[in-house]
ROMI-870956 format. One line per 8 residues: number of its first residue (from 0); their letters; for each residue x, y negated, z of C-alpha. Coordinates in steps of 0.5 Angstrom, whole numbers, padded with zeros to 4 digits. Layout:
N
NUM> A> X/Y/Z  ...
//
This chain:
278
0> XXXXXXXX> -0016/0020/0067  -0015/0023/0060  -0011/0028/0057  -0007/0026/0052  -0008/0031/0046  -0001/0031/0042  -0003/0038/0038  -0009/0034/0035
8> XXXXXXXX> -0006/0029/0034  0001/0033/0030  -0005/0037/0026  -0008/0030/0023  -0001/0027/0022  0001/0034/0018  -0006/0034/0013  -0004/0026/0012
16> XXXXXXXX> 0004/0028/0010  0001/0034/0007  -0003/0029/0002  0004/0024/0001  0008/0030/0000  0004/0032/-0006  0004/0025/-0009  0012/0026/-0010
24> XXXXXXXX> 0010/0033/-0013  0006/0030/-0018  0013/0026/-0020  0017/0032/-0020  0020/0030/-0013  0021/0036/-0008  0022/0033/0000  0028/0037/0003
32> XXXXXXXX> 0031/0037/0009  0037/0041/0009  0039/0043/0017  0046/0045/0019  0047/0050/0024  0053/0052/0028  0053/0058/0032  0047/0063/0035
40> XXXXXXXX> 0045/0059/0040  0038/0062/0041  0035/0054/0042  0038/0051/0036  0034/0057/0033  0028/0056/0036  0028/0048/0034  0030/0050/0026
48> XXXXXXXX> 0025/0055/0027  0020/0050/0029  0021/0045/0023  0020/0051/0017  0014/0053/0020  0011/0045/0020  0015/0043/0013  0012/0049/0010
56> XXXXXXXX> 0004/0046/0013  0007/0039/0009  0010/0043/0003  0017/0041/0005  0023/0045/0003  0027/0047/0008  0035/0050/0007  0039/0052/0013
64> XXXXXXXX> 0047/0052/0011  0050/0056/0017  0058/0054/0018  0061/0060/0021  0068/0056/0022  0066/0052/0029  0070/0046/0027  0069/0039/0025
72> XXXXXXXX> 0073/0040/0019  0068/0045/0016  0062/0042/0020  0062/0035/0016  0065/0039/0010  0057/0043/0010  0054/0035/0011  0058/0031/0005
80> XXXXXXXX> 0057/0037/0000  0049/0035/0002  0049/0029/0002  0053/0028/-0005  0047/0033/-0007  0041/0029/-0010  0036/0034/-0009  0037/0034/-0002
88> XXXXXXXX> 0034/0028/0003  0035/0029/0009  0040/0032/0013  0041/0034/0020  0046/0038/0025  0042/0042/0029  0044/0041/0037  0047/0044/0041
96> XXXXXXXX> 0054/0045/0038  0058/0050/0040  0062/0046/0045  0070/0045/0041  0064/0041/0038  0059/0037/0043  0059/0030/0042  0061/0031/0035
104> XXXXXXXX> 0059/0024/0030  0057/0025/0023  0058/0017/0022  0062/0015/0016  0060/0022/0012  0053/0022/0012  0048/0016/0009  0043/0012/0013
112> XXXXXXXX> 0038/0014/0007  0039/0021/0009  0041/0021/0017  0033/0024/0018  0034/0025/0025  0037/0017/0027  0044/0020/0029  0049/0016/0027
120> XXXXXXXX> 0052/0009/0028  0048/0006/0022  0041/0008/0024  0042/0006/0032  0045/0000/0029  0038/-0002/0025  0034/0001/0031  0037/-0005/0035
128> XXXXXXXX> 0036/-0010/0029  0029/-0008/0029  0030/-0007/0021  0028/-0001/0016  0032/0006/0018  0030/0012/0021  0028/0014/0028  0030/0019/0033
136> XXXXXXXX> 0024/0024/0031  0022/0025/0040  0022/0018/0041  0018/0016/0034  0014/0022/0038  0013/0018/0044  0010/0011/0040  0006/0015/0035
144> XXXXXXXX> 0003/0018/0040  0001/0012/0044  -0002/0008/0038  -0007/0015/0036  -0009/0015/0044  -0010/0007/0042  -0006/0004/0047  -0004/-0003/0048
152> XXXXXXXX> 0004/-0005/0048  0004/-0012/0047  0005/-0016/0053  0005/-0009/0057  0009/-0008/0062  0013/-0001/0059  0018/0003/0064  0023/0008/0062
160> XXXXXXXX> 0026/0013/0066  0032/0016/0062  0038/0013/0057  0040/0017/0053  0042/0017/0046  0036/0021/0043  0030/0020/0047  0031/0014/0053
168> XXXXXXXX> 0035/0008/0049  0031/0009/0042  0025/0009/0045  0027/0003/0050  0027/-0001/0044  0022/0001/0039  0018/0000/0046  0021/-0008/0046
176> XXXXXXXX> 0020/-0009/0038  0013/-0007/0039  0013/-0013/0044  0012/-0009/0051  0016/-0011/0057  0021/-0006/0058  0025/-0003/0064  0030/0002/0064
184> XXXXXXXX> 0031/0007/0069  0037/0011/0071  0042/0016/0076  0045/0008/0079  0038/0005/0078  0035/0003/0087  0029/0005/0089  0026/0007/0082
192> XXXXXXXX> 0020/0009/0084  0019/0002/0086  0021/-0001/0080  0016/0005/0076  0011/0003/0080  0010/-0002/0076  0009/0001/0069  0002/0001/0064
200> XXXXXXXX> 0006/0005/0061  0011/0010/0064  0016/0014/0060  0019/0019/0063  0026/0024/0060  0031/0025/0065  0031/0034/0064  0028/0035/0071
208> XXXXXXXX> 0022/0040/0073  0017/0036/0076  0021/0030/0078  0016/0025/0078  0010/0026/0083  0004/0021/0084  0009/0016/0088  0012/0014/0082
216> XXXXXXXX> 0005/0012/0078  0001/0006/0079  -0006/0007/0078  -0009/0008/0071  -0002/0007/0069  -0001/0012/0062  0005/0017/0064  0008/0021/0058
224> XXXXXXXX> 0012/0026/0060  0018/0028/0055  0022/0033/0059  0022/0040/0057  0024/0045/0063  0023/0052/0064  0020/0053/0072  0021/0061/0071
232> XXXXXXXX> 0018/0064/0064  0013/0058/0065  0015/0051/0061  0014/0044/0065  0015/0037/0064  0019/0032/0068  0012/0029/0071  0008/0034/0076
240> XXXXXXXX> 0003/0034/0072  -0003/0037/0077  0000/0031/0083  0000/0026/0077  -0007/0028/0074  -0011/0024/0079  -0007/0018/0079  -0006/0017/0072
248> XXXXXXXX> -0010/0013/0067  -0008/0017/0061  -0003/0023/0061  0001/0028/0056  0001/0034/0058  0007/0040/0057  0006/0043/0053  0002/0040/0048
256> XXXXXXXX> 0004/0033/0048  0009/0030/0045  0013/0036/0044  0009/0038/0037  0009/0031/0035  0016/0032/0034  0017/0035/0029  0012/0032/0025
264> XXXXXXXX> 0016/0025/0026  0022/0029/0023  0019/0031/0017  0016/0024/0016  0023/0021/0015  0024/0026/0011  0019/0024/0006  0020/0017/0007
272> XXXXXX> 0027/0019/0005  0024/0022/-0001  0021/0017/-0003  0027/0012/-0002  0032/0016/-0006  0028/0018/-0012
//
């Protein structure tokens, strides 16, 4: 069995945005993603505090626009003054928003071109056509991290558990336009751990500490495991690593596997953004 390394993976993908980051320099383009944030909530500032740590190893700017008000109003007020502003390429709001505002939509304020972070209609919408736009950052995670540990997608049999809007359905059908056969799994989905079973590659994001046990793994399969939980003070994804370990092919670890290419990934559409837009 192999562990999947994604903090080596996000060092070398930092030095490779790094270099691309200083061609646009060299024609006077500054990358900018400008992060809005509603509220205090201590994950939101984590996550925000995550991204300027990796923006400044890649030399992107980064700005955070605090709304005091928690409305709509004065959210999407926050986003269309970004993006009219030429000097900024990316815009995100930081989730999770205060709860007069959960489920929140930026559609039809914020362009394709700068929606870094794959939330709105358009973006879902190129996802499905399988045409140029911007990806879920987590999800775009996931298949980075299967390329750079050289795994085959073509032809494989790929199952996800979990349809989410960020991470379940985006990396569903990234999986099905690189040619996998893909199965997606959820709370109605029967005998899911048959059906997991199954899998080459066994994407795993439902939000449960050590949900999936060595039950739901076919030998040699390779298992990434996308769920952040906390067991006590200690950080566990949704697979039980250790029960898992034996079976697997490969797997990622949490932390340490697709979490710190998460990040990376969003920093890349940025400068894809820049490069687009300059």
């Amino acid at each position: 069995m192999l562990q999947i390394d994604g903090r080596s993976m996000a060092a070398e993908l930092t030095q490779e945005l790094k270099a691309e980051a200083a061609e646009l320099a060299d024609r006077g383009v500054v990358p900018t993603i400008a992060m809005v944030l509603v509220g205090d909530d201590p994950s939101a500032q984590s996550y925000v505090r995550s991204i300027r740590r990796t923006a400044d190893a890649i030399d992107v700017r980064c700005r955070v626009v605090h709304v005091a008000e928690a409305t709509a109003a004065a959210v999407l007020g926050a986003v269309a003054e970004l993006d009219a502003d030429p000097a900024v390429h990316g815009v995100i709001v930081q989730s999770p928003l205060p709860p007069p505002l959960t489920g929140l939509r930026v559609d039809g304020v914020l362009r394709p071109a700068k929606d870094v972070d794959g939330a709105t209609a358009a973006s879902a919408g190129s996802l499905v056509r399988d045409t140029p736009g911007h990806v879920p950052a987590t999800a775009a995670a996931v298949i980075e991290l299967l390329d750079r540990a050289g795994v085959e997608l073509r032809g494989a049999h790929a199952v996800v558990i979990g349809r989410s809007a960020v991470v379940g359905k985006p990396a569903a059908l990234l999986l099905l336009n690189r040619d996998a056969t893909v199965t997606v799994c959820h709370l109605e989905t029967r005998d899911v751990p048959a059906i997991a079973r199954e899998a080459d590659v066994l994407v795993v994001a439902i939000g449960s500490a050590r949900f999936i046990g060595p039950d739901y793994v076919k030998p040699g399969a390779v298992v990434v495991d996308v769920g952040i939980n906390f067991d006590g003070e200690k950080l566990v994804g949704d697979v039980d690593f250790d029960a898992v370990l034996p079976v697997a092919g490969a797997i990622t670890p949490v932390p340490g596997g697709v979490g710190p290419l998460t990040t990376t990934m969003l920093l890349r559409n940025v400068l894809r953004a820049a490069r687009a837009l300059s």
